[in-house]
N, C-alpha and C positions, 0 to 999 in steps of 0.2 A: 676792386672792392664794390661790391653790391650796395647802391644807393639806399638809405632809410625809407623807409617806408609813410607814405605820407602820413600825417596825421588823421585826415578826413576817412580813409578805408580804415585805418585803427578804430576810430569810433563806430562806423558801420559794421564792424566786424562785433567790437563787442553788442552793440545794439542788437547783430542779427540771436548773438547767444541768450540776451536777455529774453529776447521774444521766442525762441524755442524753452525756454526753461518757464515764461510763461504758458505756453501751451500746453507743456507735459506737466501744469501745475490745474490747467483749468478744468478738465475730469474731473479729479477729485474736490477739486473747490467747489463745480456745480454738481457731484454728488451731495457734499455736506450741507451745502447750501439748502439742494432740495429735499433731502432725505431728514435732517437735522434740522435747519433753521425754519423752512417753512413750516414741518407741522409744529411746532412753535408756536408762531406766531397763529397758525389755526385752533390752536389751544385757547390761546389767549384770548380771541374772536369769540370761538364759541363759548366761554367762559361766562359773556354777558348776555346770551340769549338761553330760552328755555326751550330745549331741544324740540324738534318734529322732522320727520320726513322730508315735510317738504319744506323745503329753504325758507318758502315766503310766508308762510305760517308761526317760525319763531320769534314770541313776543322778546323784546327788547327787555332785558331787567337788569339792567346796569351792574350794581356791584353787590346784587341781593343774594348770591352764591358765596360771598365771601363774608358778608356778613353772618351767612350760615354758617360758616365753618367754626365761626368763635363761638356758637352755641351746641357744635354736635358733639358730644362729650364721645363716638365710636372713633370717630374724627384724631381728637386729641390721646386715646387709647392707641391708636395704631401712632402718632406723630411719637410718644412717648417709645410705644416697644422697638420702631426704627432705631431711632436714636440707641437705646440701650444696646439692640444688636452691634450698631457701630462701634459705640465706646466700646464695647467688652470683645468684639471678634478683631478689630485692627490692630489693638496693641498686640494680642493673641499672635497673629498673623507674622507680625513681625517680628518677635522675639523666638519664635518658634522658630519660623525661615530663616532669621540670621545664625542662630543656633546649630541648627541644622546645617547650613552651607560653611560654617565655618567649620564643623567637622569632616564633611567632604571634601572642603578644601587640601585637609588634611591628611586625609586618603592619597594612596600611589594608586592601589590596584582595583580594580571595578569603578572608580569613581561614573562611571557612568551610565553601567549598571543598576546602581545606588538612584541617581539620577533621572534614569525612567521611569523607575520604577515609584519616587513620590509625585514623578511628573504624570502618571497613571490616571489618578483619581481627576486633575484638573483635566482631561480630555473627555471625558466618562461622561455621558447626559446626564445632566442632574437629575433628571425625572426618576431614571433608572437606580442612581443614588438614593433617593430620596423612597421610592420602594422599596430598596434591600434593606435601609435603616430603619423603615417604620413596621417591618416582619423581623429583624433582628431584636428592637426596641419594644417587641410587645410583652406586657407582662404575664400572658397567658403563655407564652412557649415560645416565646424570644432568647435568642441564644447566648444575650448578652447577661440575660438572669438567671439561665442554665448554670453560664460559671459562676454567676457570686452567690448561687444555691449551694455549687461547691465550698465556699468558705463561708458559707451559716448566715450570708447576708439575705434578708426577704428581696422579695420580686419587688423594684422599683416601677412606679407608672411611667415615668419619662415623660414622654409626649398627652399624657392625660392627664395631668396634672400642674395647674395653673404656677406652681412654684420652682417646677422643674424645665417644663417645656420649655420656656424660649432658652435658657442654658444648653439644656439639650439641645435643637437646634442649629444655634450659633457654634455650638463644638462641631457638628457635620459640616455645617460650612465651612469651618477654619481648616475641618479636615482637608476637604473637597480641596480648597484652593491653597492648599499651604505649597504644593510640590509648583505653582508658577512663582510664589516668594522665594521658593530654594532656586530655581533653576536662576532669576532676576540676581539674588545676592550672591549666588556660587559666580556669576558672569563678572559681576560685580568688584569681586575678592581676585577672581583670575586675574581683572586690568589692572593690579595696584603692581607697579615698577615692584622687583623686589629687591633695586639699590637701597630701598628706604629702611628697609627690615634691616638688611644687612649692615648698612651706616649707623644704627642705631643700636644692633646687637654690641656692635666694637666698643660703640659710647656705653654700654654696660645696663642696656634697657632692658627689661623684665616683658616677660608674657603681658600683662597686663598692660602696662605702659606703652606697649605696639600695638593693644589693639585700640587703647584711650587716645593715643595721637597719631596714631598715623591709621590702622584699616576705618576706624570710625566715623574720623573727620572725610575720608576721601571716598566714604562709603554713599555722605549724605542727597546726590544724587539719585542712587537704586533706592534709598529711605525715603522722598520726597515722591516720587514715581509708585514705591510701593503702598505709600501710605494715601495717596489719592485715589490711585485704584481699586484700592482695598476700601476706601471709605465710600466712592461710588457704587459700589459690588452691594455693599450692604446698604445703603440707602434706596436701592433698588430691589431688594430681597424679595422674590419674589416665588420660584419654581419648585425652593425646598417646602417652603412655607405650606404651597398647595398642596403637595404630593404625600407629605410626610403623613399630613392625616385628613384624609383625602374625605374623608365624612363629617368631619368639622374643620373648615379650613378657616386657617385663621384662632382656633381655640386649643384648649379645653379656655368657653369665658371668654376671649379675645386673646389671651393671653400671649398669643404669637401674631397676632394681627400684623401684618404691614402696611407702608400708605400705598406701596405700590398693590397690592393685593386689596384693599380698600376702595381701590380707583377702580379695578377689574368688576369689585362686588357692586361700586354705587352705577356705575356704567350698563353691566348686563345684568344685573340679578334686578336693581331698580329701577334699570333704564332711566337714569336721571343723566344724561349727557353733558350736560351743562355743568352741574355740579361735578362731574367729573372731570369734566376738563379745568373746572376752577380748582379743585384740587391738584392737579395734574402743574398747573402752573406754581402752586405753592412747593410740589417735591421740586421743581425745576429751581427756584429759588435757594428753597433749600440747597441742592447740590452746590449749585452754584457760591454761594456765599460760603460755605465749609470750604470749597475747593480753593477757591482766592485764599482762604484765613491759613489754609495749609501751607500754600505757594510761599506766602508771607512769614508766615512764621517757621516751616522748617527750612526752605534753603537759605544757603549759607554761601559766600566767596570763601574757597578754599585757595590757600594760597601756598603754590610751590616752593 
């Protein structure tokens, strides 16, 4: 019988695996580190000085870019249309998606077919999106008012028109991105055991009542993940914004403004560096505090 094995080479054995699992951890740590955390903190730096060239030239101004900000009513106009885009395109997003993949679910034949095919648009450069919609969406010979000419409805402005634009919009988006919420929720619906369906059909459980306790609650993972990404996505809005009307970005009136598009315009159109960056740290805030409130408030211990 083969002696046990000391205890001291056990511990150096596990020691040597923690120190390779460190290593294949440390790339990506000092990727994020420097790619993510640093200009961060280089935000936050240049935040209190008044941009120049040259390093040694910018004067010091403490916190007089944040002070600006509670007075720049463009400022609060774009903080405002963010926000709106978010509330109104993530519940979108996810009701659509879960919608959606539980019909797939449902599916035997092409389900994955089905599958590429809304996963299509999310691979798609949004820029290039964001041109096919603002020639399909014009009111002069856009193809979208072509058909509702067919049924007696006048040419809509869409995107020139302060009451419609951000609506408009935030539907492209939700289009653009819905087929990563189906493919996330269909993955989702695939890992649920299906002893639970079936234990619960014998108990005499209704459509309904499978999806209210058992796919929903065991869903709330893919809904936590979806809905942070999805609130990121749009607190970041930035590519459709520009492109869709590429001669008033940001309008008709502000009316699609973003902060991230905001940061772009005080940056190079005013070359205000500083103020940009002091902005820049306020969207970071932002993300930051929704994202915690989400973490907090949608997950859940699901219990076996």
């Amino acid at each position: 019988m083969k002696p046990p094995e000391p205890a001291q080479r056990r511990v150096s054995l596990a020691t040597r695996e923690a120190l390779w699992a460190f290593a294949f951890l440390a790339i990506p740590l000092a990727f994020f580190l420097f790619i993510r955390i640093w200009p961060a903190f280089q935000a936050l730096w240049l935040s209190l000085f008044d941009w120049h060239a040259d390093p040694s030239k910018r004067p010091f101004v403490g916190l007089e870019h944040y002070e600006q900000m509670l007075q720049d009513r463009l400022l609060l106009k774009a903080l405002q249309n963010t926000l709106a885009y978010t509330l109104l395109g993530v519940p979108l997003q996810l009701l659509l998606g879960l919608g959606i993949a539980l019909l797939l679910n449902a599916v035997t034949r092409f389900r994955d077919v089905f599958r590429a095919i809304y996963f299509a648009p999310y691979v798609t450069p949004a820029a290039a999106i964001a041109w096919v919609f603002s020639w399909m969406l014009s009111p002069n010979f856009g193809i979208v008012n072509e058909i509702l000419s067919v049924f007696g409805i006048p040419p809509q402005p869409f995107l020139t028109k302060p009451s419609q634009a951000l609506a408009t919009v935030t539907m492209i988006v939700v289009w653009q991105n819905l087929g990563f919420q189906v493919v996330l929720f269909l993955a989702g619906l695939q890992n649920i055991p299906r002893d639970y369906y079936e234990a619960a059909r014998i108990d005499g459980a209704s459509n309904w009542q499978l999806f209210r306790h058992i796919t929903f609650p065991l869903l709330n993972p893919v809904m936590v993940f979806s809905a942070v990404i999805g609130t990121i996505g749009f607190l970041q809005l930035f590519t459709q914004v520009v492109n869709l009307n590429f001669t008033d970005q940001g309008g008709p009136l502000g009316s699609t403004l973003t902060l991230a598009l905001y940061i772009y315009q005080v940056a190079f159109a005013r070359f205000e560096l500083g103020y940009a960056a002091a902005i820049t740290v306020l969207l970071f805030v932002i993300i930051l505090s929704i994202t915690l409130v989400q973490l907090r408030l949608l997950s859940r211990r699901v219990e076996y």
